[in-house]
N, C-alpha and C positions, 0 to 999 in steps of 0.2 A: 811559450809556456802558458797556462791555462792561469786566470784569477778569478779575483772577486768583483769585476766588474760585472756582470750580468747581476747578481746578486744582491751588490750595492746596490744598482740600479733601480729593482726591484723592492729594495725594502723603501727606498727614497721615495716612493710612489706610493704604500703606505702599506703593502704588504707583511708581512709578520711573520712569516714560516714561506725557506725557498727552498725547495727539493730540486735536484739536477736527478734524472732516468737516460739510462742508454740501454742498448742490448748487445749480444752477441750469439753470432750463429745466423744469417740469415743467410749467408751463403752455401754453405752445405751441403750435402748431399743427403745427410742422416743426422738423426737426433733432434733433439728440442732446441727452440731458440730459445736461450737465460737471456732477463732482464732485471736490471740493479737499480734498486732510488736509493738515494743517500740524502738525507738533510745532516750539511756542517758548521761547525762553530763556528759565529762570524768571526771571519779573520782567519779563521786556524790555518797554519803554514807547514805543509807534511814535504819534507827535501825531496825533489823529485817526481812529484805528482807530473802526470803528463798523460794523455792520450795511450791506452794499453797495447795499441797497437805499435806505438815508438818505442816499446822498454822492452826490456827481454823478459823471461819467465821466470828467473830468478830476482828481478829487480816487481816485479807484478805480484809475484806473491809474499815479498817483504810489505809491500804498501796496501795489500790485501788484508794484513792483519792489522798495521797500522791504521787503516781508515776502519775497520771493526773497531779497536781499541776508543778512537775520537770521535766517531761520528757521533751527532745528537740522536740519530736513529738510519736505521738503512731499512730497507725489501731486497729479497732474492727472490726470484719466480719466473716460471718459464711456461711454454706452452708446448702442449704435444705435436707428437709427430702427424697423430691425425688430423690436431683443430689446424696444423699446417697444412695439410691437403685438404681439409673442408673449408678453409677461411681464404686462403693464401699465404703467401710466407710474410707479404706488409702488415696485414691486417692480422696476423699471427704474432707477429712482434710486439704491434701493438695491443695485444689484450698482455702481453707480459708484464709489459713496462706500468699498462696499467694494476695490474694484479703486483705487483714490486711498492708501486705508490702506493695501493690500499694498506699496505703491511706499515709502513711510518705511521709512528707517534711520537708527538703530535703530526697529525694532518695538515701539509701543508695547504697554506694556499694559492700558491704558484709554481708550477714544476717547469723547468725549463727542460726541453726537449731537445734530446741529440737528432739532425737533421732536419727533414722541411715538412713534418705532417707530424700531427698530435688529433688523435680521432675521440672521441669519446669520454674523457676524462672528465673526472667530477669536478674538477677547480679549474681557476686559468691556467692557461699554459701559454708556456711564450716556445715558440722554437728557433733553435741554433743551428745553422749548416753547419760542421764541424767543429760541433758544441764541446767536444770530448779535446779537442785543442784549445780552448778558450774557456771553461768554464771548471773553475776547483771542483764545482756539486756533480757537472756531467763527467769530470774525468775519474772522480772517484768512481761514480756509478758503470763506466766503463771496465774499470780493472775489477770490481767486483762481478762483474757479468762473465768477464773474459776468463777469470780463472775460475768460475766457477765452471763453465763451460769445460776449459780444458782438463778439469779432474774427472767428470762426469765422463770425459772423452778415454780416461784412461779405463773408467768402471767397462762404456762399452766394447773398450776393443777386450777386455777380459773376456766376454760374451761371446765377442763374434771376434777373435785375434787374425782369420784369416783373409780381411777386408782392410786390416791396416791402419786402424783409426787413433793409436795412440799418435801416429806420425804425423798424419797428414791432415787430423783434427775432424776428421769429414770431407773435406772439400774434395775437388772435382782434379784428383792429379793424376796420372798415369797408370800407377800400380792403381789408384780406387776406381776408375772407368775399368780395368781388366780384369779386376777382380768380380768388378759386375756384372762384366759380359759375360765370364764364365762361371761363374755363382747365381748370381741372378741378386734379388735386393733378399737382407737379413729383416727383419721385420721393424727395425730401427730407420730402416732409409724411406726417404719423401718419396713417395709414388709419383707424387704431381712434379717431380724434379728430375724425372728419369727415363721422361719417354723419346727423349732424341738419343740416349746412350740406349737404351734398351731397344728402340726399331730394327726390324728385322733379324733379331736376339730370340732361341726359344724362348725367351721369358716376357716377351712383350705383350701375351696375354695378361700377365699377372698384374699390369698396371689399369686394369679394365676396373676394376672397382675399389676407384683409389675416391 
């Protein structure tokens, strides 16, 4: 279960404000990747907090409001579908998680980062391999990324219903590679993410000026 160790840590070294940033969505087929900062009360103890990916969706959007309710400040933010096919899906992630941190106030000045790359940010950052396990600030910022992702997921399957995205969130499963094959991409899906399902596909021109 996730604490306040990294946190502690950091303030002991003389720090004053620690944000925890994660994201979600980088595996997908479609859509934007959301990214969440969160700065917590030292100490604050939310029952359950953990890694969004361990909880169910009813236990993620309980602690979705609760870390609204307590945090000292959060960011929501995410990056398009195209700065994902112009940038990459990493380097896409990361302007999220940065555009997430710019929105806290006060402005921390140390963000610990979920996994092993932190690119450009205005402050230190420290990074965490499976920070969203270990860390109260990055698991918060996890479950706020994650549910916000999968509401947005329920806005696009409204759009495009016949791709199947409330279910399968975007990713890469059965019904959403055959719905490709034989649809081709809805204007929502990463070009850059589609050209080994779409080869040899009438539609595999259309990834030419992704």
């Amino acid at each position: 279960m996730p604490d306040y160790s990294y946190e502690n840590a950091a303030l002991s070294k003389g720090f004053a404000v620690v944000a925890g940033t994660d994201e979600a969505g980088r595996g997908p087929l479609c859509g934007e990747v959301v990214a969440a900062a969160v700065i917590l009360p030292q100490g604050l103890y939310i029952e359950g907090l953990n890694d969004s990916k361990k909880l169910s969706e009813k236990k993620r959007e309980k602690l979705y409001e609760l870390i609204i309710e307590n945090a000292v400040s959060y960011g929501i933010a995410s990056a398009t579908v195209e700065e994902i096919d112009q940038l990459n899906i990493l380097n896409a992630a990361q302007l999220a998680m940065r555009r997430a941190v710019a929105m806290l106030s006060p402005s921390p000045d140390l963000v610990l980062v979920d996994g092993n790359i932190a690119r450009e940010f205005e402050m230190a950052t420290r990074t965490v391999i499976g920070g969203d396990a270990l860390s109260c600030s990055i698991a918060a910022a996890s479950i706020l990324a994650k549910v916000t992702r999968d509401r947005m997921c329920l806005e696009w399957d409204a759009l495009y219903p016949e791709y199947g995205i409330a279910g399968h969130k975007g990713y890469a499963t059965k019904a959403h590679v055959a719905a490709l094959k034989e649809l081709g991409p809805c204007p929502i899906h990463r070009k850059s993410f589609l050209s080994k399902i779409l080869k040899d596909t009438p539609f595999e021109d259309c990834l030419k000026n992704k």
